[in-house]
C-alpha positions in Angstrom: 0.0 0.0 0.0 1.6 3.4 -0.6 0.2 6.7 0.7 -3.1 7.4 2.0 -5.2 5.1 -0.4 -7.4 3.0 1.5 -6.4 -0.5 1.4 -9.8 -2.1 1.8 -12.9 -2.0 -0.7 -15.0 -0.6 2.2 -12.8 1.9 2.9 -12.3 3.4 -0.5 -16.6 3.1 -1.1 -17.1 5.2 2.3 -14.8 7.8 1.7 -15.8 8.2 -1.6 -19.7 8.1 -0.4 -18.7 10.9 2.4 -16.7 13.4 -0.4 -19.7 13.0 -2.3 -21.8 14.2 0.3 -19.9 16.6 2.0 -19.0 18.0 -1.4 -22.7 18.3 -2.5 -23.3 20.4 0.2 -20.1 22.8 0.0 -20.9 23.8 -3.9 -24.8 24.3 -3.2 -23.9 26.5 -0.1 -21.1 28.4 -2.7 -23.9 28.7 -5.2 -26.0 30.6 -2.4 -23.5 32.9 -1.4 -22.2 33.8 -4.8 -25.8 34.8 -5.3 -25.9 36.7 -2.5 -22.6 38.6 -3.1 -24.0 39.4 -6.7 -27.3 40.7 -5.3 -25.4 43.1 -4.1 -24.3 44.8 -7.7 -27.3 43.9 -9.7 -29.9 46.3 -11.2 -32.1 46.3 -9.5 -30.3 45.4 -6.0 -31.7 42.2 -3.8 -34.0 42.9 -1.4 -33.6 42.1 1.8 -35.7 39.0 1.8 -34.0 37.6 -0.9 -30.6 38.0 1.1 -31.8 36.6 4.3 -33.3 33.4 2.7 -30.2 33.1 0.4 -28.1 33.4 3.8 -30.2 30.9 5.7 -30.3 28.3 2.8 -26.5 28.5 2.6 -26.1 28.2 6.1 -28.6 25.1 6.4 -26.2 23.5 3.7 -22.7 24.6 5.0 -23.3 23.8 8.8 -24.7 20.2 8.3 -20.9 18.8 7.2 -19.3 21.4 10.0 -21.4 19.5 12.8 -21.3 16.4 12.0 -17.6 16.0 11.2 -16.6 14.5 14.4 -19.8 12.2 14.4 -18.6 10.9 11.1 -15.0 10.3 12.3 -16.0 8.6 15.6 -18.7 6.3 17.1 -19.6 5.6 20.8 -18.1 2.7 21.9 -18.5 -0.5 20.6 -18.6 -3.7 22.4 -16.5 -6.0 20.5 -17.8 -9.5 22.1 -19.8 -11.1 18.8 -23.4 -12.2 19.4 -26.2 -14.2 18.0 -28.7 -12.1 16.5 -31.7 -14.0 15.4 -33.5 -12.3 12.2 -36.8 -11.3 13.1 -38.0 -9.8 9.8 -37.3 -6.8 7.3 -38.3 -3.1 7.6 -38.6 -0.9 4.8 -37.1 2.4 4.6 -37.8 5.4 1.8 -37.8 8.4 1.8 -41.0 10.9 0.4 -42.1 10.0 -2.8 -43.1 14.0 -3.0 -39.5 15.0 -1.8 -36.7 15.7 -4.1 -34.4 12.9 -2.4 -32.6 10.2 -4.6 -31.8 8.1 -1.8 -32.7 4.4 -3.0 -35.4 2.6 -1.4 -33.5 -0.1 1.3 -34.3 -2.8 3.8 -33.0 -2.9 7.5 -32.5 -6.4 9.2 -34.9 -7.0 12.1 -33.3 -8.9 14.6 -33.3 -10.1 18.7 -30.4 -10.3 20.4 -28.9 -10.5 24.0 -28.7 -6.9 25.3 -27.6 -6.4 29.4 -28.4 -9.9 29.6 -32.2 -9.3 27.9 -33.4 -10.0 24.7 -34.0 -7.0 23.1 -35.4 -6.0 19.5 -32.8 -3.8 17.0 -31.9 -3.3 13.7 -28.5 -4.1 11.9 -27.3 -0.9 11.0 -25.1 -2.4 7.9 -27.4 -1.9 4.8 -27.8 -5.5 2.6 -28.0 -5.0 -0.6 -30.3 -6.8 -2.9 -28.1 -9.6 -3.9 -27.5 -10.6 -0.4 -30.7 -10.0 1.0 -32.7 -13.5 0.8 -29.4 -15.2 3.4 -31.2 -12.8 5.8 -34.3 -15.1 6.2 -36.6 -14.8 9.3 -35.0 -17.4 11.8 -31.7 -17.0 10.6 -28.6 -15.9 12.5 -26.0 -13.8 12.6 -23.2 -12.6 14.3 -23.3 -8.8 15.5 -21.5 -6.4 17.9 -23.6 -3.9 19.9 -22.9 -0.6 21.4 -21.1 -0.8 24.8 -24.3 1.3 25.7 -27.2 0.5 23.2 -28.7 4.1 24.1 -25.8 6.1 23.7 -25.9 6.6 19.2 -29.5 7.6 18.9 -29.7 8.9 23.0 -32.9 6.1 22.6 -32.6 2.7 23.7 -36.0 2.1 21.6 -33.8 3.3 17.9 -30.8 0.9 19.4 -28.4 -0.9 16.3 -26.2 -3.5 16.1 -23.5 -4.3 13.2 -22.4 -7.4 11.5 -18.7 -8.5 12.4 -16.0 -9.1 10.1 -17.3 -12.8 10.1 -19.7 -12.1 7.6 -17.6 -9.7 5.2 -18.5 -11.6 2.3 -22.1 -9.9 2.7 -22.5 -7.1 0.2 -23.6 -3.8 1.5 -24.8 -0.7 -0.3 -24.1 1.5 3.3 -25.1 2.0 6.6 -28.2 3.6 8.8 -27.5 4.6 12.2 -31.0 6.4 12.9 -29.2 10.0 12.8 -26.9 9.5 10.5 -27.0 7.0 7.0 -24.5 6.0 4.9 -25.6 5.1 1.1 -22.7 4.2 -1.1 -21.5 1.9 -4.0 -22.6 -1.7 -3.1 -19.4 -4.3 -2.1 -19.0 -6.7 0.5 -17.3 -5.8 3.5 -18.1 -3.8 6.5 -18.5 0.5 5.8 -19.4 0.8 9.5 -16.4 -1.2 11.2 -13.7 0.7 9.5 -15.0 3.7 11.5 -13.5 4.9 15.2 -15.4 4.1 17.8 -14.7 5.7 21.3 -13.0 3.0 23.1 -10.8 1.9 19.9 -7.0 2.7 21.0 -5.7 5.9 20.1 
């Protein structure tokens, strides 16, 4: 390996997916305020409306990649002991047909597994993609880490997630959805979500 080229398939589709995104949102908030500057020399000049709701719509763009910057680069901790999840079912997720969004239409894993000594009900966070989605058969089961606190990414123990270990890397995956944050990239097998920091990984 030479440089900083990311050695895993994984690694290269996730930080190509967050460029793409965090790039998306730089140009659009560019666009705004190079509309704004110009309002300022046109005939006839902006109004003021116009420059506030220029100003707020760059803003909403620009500060979305400021704030979460950290959140991408690090997870809470992550409890590293695997566990049986048992597959429960499948729960679709879209977004508005009337929205402007081209984010794909995608499946989360429904599954149990052992939680503070409890069976609890979560989600894999890993996104399946189509051609591996049918191994994921109710009854089935798989081996997962969990959150050293299941509350602590979503600050709801009900919105909890769990992730598939690297025992299962030949599954393909198009991404990952954490609640607050998802992850949709070029589908490949191999874990997005693992080659992330997590809190309690050594510095």
């Amino acid at each position: 390996m030479t440089g900083d080229a990311p050695a895993h398939p994984a690694a290269r589709r996730r930080r190509d997916a967050d460029l793409r995104l965090v790039r998306g949102m730089w140009i659009i908030a560019a666009v705004l305020l190079a509309w704004l500057a110009i309002g300022f020399f046109r005939e006839p000049p902006a109004s003021w409306q116009e420059r506030s709701a220029a100003g707020v719509l760059a803003a909403c763009f620009a500060l979305p990649p400021l704030l979460t910057r950290g959140y991408r680069k690090r997870l809470p901790a992550l409890d590293r002991t695997p566990r049986t999840a048992t597959v429960t079912g499948h729960e679709a997720h879209e977004t508005d047909p009337d929205s402007d969004s081209d984010m794909p239409r995608y499946d989360l894993v429904a599954v149990t597994v052992d939680l503070g000594g409890a069976a609890a009900a979560t989600m894999i966070a890993d996104i399946v993609a189509e051609e591996s989605i049918d191994r994921f058969a109710v009854g089935s089961t798989w081996s997962v880490y969990a959150f050293a606190d299941p509350a602590a990414l979503n600050d709801d123990p009900d919105r909890t997630r769990v992730i598939l270990t690297e025992a299962h890397d030949d599954v393909v995956r198009a991404g990952y959805d954490l609640g607050y944050y998802t992850l949709h990239c070029e589908a490949g097998p191999g874990s997005d979500l693992l080659l992330r920091r997590f809190a309690n990984d050594p510095r």
